[in-house]
VOBA-727851 format. One record per residue (C-alpha): x negated, y, z. Coordinates in steps of 0.1 Angstrom, whole numbers, plus 5000, padded with zeros to 4 digits. Each point is the difference from the previous one (the first is absolute). Example, Ala and Ser with C-alpha at 12.3 -4.5 7.8 and 13.67 -1.06 7.14 Angstrom:
487749555078 498650344993 
//
This chain:
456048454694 500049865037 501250345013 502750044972 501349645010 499950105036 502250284993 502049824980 500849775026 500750305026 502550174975 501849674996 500349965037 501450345005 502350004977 501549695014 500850175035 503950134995 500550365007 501150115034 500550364996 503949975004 500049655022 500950145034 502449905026 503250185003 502850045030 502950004997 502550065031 503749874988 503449945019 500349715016 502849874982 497650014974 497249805017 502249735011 501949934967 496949884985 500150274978 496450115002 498349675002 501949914966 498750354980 496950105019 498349694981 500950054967 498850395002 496749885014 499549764981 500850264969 497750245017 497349875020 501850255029 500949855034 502950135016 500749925033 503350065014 501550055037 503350065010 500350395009 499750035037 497949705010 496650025007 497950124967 496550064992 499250334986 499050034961 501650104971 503650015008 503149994978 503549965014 502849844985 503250055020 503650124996 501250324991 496950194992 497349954971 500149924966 502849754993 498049654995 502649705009 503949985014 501749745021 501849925034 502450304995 496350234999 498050184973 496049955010 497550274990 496550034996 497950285016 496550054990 497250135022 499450355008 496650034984 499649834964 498749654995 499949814964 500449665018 503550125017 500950164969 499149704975 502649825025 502650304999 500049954964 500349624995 502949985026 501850244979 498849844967 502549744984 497749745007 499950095042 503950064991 500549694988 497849825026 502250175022 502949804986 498949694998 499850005037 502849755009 499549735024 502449745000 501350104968 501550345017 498650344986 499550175030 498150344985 500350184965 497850254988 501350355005 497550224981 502750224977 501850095029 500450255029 500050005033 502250165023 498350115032 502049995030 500050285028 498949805029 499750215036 497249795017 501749935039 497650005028 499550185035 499350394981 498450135034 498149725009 499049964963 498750365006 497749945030 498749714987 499150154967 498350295025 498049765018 499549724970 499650234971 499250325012 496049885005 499650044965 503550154982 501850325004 503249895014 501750355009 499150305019 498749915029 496849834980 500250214972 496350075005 498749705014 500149764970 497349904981 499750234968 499849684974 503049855012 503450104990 502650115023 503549875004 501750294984 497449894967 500849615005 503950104997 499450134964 499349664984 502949794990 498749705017 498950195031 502549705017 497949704990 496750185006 501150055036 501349685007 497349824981 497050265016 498249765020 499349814968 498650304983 496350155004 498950095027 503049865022 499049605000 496650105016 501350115034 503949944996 501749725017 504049884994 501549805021 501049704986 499050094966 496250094994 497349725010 497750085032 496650214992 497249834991 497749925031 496750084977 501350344989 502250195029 501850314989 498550324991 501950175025 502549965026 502249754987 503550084992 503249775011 503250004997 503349804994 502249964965 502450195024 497550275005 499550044968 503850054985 500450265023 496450214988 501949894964 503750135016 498150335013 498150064968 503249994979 501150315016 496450214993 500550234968 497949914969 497350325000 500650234973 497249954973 500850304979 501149994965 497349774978 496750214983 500950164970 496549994980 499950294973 
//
């Protein structure tokens, strides 16, 4: 009787503990328009709070800790919200994640539509909710310095990426070239955002952006830095490399 009222007492206290399978933080890298409105800090809450999720946003470009990252932004992504003359969508991460996609799914919900709405500060509606419709992505030509964007992707990149011919064989096999990079349809924000993405903040430094490297753990390798500059022409160079032909998709019979 002792030991059943023992475990009695166990199963009780066990079944008190909430679940944490799906309560994970969450990233989320939005335009800064975005951040500033007050936007995020007025629906970020109420999904947490929903949810048991965290999401912590950061205006796209600043510094950023690496994690699960979403994007919401103009002009590409699944329409979420509209405002300021812009339609704002949401971009998932590459690899599959039920946190990010428990958010995905409440933004576009009525409920994260209507949240969306009720966003008005001073009695102004500043954001509505934009999941029905379609956004129009604009051809954009990155600018930038194309040859020095070249050498500096040579000597930047080129330690672990294909960049072009004269490295073709010197990259490292599991990373993907250039030429591969070009065939996403966010290969822009990956390039601009890379030293926010792993491995990049271990031995990557921006000026002006990224926070100095911890002291206790120095980089991996030889550390990596360059200006915002810098980077837009690597972007401005990049824009010119040809997405590599994949072949037509498996046909399984």
């Amino acid at each position: 009787m002792k030991h059943f009222s023992i475990a009695l007492v166990c199963l009780i206290f066990v079944a008190a503990i909430p679940a944490r399978g799906d309560h994970k933080d969450l990233s989320l890298l939005v335009a800064p328009e975005l951040d500033s409105s007050g936007l995020m800090a007025f629906i970020l809450p109420r999904f947490s709070l929903k949810t048991g999720v965290k999401v912590h946003a950061e205006p796209l470009g600043g510094a950023f800790a690496s994690g699960n990252i979403m994007q919401l932004q103009p002009d590409t992504g699944a329409p979420a919200l509209s405002g300021q003359g812009q339609t704002y969508g949401l971009t998932l991460p590459d690899k599959g994640d039920k946190a990010a996609m428990r958010f995905f799914d409440w933004v576009m919900s009525d409920i994260g539509q209507r949240t969306i709405n009720q966003f008005a500060p001073n009695d102004t509606q500043m954001f509505t909710g934009a999941a029905d419709s379609e956004i129009v992505v604009k051809a954009v030509v990155p600018t930038g310095d194309v040859l020095r964007g070249e050498s500096l992707s040579y000597t930047h990149c080129g330690r672990c990426h294909v960049i072009g011919a004269r490295n073709r064989m010197n990259g490292i096999g599991s990373t993907p070239s250039f030429a591969l990079l070009r065939v996403f349809d966010d290969w822009e924000y990956r390039f601009r955002a890379f030293y926010a993405l792993n491995p990049h903040p271990s031995f990557t430094q921006v000026v002006g952006v990224t926070a100095p490297f911890n002291q206790s753990r120095p980089p991996p390798i030889s550390p990596l830095l360059m200006t915002q500059k810098e980077l837009g022409d690597i972007v401005a160079f990049t824009a010119g490399i040809p997405p590599v032909d994949l072949g037509a998709p498996l046909v399984h019979q």
